[in-house]
C-alpha positions in Angstrom: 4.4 10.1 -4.9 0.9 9.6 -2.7 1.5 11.7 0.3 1.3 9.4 3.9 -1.6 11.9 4.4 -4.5 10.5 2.9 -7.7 8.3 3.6 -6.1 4.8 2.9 -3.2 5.4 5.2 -5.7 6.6 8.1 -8.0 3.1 7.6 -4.9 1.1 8.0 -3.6 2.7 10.9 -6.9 3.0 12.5 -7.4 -1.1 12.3 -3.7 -2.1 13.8 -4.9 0.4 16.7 -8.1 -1.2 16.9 -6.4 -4.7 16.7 -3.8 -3.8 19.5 -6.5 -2.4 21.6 -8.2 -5.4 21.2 -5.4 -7.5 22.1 -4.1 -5.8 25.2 -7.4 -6.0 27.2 -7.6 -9.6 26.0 -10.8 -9.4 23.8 -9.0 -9.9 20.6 -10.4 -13.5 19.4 -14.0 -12.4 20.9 -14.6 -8.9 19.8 -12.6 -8.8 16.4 -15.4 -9.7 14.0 -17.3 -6.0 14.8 -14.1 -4.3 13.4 -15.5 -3.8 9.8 -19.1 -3.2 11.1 -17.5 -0.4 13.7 -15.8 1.2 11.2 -19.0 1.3 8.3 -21.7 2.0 10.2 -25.3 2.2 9.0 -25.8 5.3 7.4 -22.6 5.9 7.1 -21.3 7.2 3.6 -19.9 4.4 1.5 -16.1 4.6 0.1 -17.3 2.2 -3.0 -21.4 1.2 -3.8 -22.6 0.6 -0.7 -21.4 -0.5 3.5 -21.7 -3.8 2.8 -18.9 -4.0 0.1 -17.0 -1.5 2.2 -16.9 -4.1 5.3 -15.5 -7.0 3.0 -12.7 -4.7 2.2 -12.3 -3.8 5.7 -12.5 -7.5 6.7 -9.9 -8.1 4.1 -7.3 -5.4 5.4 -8.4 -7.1 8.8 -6.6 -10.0 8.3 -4.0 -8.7 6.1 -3.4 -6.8 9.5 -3.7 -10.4 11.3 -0.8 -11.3 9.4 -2.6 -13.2 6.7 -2.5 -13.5 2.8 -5.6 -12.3 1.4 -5.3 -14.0 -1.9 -5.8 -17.8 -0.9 -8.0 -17.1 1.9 -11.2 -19.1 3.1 -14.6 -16.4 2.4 -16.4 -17.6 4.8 -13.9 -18.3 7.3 -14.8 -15.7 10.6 -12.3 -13.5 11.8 -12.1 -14.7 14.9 -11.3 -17.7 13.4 -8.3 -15.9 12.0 -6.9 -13.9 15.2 -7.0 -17.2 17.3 -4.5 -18.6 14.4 -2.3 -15.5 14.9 -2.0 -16.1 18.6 -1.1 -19.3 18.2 1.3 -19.1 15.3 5.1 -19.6 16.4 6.6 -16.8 13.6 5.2 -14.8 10.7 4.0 -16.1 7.3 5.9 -15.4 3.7 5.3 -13.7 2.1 4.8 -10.3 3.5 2.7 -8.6 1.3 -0.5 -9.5 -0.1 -3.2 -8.2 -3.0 -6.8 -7.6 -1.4 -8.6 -8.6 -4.8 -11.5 -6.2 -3.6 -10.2 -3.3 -3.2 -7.7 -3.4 -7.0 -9.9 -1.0 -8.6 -8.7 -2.7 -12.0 -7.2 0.3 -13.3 -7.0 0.8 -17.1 -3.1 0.0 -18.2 -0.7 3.1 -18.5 -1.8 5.7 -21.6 -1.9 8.5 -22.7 -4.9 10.9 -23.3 -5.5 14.5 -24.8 -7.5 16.3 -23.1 -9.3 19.5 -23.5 -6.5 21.9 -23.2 -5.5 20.9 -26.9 -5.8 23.9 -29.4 -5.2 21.8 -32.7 -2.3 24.0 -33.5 -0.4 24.6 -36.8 2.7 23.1 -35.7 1.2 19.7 -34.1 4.3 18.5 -32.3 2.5 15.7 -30.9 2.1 14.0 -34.5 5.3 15.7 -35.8 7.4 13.2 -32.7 5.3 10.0 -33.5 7.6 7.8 -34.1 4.4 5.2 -34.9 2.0 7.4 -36.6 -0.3 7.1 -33.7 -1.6 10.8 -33.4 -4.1 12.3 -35.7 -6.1 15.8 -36.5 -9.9 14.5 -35.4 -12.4 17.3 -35.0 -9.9 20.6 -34.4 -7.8 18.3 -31.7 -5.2 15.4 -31.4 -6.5 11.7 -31.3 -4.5 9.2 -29.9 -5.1 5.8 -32.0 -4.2 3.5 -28.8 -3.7 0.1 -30.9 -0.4 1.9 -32.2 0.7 3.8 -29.4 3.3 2.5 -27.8 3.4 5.1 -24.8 6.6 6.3 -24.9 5.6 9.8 -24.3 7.0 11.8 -26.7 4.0 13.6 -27.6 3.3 14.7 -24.3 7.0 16.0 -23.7 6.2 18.3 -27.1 2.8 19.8 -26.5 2.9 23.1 -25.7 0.1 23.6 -24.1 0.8 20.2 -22.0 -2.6 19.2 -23.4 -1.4 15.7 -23.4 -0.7 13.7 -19.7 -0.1 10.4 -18.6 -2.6 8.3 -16.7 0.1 5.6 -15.5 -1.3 2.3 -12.9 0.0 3.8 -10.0 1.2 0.3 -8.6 2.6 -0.5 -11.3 4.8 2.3 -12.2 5.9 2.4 -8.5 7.2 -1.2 -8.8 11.3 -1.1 -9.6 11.1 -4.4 -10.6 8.2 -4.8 -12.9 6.8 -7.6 -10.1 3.5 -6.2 -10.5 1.1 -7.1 -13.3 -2.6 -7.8 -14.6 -4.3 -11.1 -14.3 -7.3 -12.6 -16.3 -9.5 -10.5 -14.4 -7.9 -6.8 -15.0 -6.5 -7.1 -11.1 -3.5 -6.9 -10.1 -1.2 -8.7 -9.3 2.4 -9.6 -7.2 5.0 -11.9 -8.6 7.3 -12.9 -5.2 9.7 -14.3 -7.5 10.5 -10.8 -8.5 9.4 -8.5 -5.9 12.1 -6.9 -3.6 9.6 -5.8 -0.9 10.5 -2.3 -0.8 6.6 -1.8 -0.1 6.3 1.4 -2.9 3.4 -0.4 -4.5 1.8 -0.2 -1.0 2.8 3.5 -0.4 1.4 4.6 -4.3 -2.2 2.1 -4.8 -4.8 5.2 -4.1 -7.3 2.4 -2.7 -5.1 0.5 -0.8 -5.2 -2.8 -2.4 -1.5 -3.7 -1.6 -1.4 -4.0 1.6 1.7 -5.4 4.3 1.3 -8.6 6.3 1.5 -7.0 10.2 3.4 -8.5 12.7 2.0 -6.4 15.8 -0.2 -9.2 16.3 3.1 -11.5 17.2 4.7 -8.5 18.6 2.2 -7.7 21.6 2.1 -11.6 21.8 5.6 -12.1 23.1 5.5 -8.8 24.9 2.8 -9.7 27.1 3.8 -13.2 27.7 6.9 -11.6 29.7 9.7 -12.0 26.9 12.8 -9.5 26.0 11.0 -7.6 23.0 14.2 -5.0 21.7 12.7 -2.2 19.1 15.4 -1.4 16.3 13.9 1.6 14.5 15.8 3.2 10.9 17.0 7.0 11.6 14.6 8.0 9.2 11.8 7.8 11.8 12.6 11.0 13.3 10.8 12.1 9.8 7.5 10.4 10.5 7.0 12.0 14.3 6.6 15.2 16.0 8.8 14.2 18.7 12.6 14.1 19.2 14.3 10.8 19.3 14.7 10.1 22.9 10.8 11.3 23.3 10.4 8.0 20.6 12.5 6.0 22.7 10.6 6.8 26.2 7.2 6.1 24.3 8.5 2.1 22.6 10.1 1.6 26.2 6.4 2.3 28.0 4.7 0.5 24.8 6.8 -3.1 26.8 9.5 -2.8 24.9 12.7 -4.3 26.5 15.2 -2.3 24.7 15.5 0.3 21.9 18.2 0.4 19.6 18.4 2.6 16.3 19.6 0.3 13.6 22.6 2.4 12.0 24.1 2.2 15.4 25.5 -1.5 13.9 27.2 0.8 11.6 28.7 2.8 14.2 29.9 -0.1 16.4 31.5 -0.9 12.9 33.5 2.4 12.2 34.3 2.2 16.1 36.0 -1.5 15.6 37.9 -0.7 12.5 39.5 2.6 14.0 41.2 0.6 16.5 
């Protein structure tokens, strides 16, 4: 599982907070197009070739943060263009993920390799378990013929010397479903008749290609406009902040929020109603 502490989760958080500065000084529909320059400057080190292809995926993850599919999206369309739809939308779009083509670094499917660690020993396990004859002696080591591997991994479960690993499509392999597959183009892809929306593909991509559809945008809207906002948070928040619960609640109530509820307290009211 990717750890929440890494370089992808920091760009994403660092747009919504750019996005809801934005927003609550009221320079959101003006001032949003410098986002992707801001955050790849000139002369700044480039994630992928250069700054320039860096700022289309940030322009991308932009309006994914906006609340808009990627997939179908107008190029050329500004992003100005894009928050002034988001103030003015009534509700949220379906659905609520979406692929940033872009960023899919087209991962090679799921195999399995040998790598150095292999000592081309006597008793040769890997080939021994081969169900499909795959596995053969090539220069002192094991050679996996991939047009007759099936990857089921049983020669990596017998090596010894764990010489043999699995380089899995992270996104993929998350995906409890199978919702996620290649296209034409080696990218990935999201079938919403399948998917579930339980957002691992977003948590495992390493270059953040699956990306959720925010709703802050819509959020801050109807906050500032006046209207009863009420913040239902899971329990399992109290795992994803250095503060204790009613420090969370203090902080959502100053953020404009009307009320704050935690969702399993429905649960409660429950057990509570059918005790009496």
């Amino acid at each position: 599982m990717l750890n929440l502490n890494n370089k992808t989760a920091f760009i994403k958080r660092e747009i919504l907070v750019r996005i809801a500065k934005l927003q609550l000084e009221g320079k959101l529909e003006s001032q949003v197009y410098k986002i992707p320059a801001e955050m790849a400057p000139k002369g700044s080190t480039p994630h992928r070739c250069c700054i320039y292809h860096d700022r289309e995926i940030l322009r991308m993850r932009t309006m994914a943060r906006l609340g808009f599919s990627v997939e179908d999206a107008d190029d050329e369309k500004p992003l100005n263009e894009f928050a002034s739809e988001a103030l003015e939308r009534k509700s949220p779009t379906w659905p609520m993920l979406t692929v940033l083509d872009e960023a899919c670094n087209a991962c090679v499917r799921t195999h399995y390799m040998v790598t150095n660690a292999c000592q081309g020993c006597l008793a040769r396990p890997c080939m021994m378990n081969c169900g499909k004859k795959a596995i053969e002696i090539k220069n002192g080591r094991a050679h996996i013929d991939e047009e007759k591997c099936v990857n089921c991994g049983l020669c990596m479960q017998n090596c010894p010397y764990h010489a043999i690993i699995k380089i899995p499509v992270p996104c993929e392999e998350a995906c409890p479903v199978g919702a996620i597959s290649k296209n034409e183009n080696g990218k990935e892809r999201i079938d919403y008749d399948k998917c579930i929306f339980c957002g691992n593909c977003m948590r495992e991509c390493p270059f953040g290609a699956m990306m959720d559809k925010s709703q802050l945008v819509d959020v801050l809207k109807h906050i500032m406009s006046g209207k009863k906002v009420v913040a239902m948070y899971a329990p399992a928040i109290a795992a994803q902040f250095r503060a204790a619960p009613g420090q969370l609640e203090s902080a959502l109530l100053k953020a404009g929020f009307s009320r704050v509820w935690e969702v399993a307290i429905g649960a409660d009211i429950c057990a509570d109603k059918e005790a009496h």
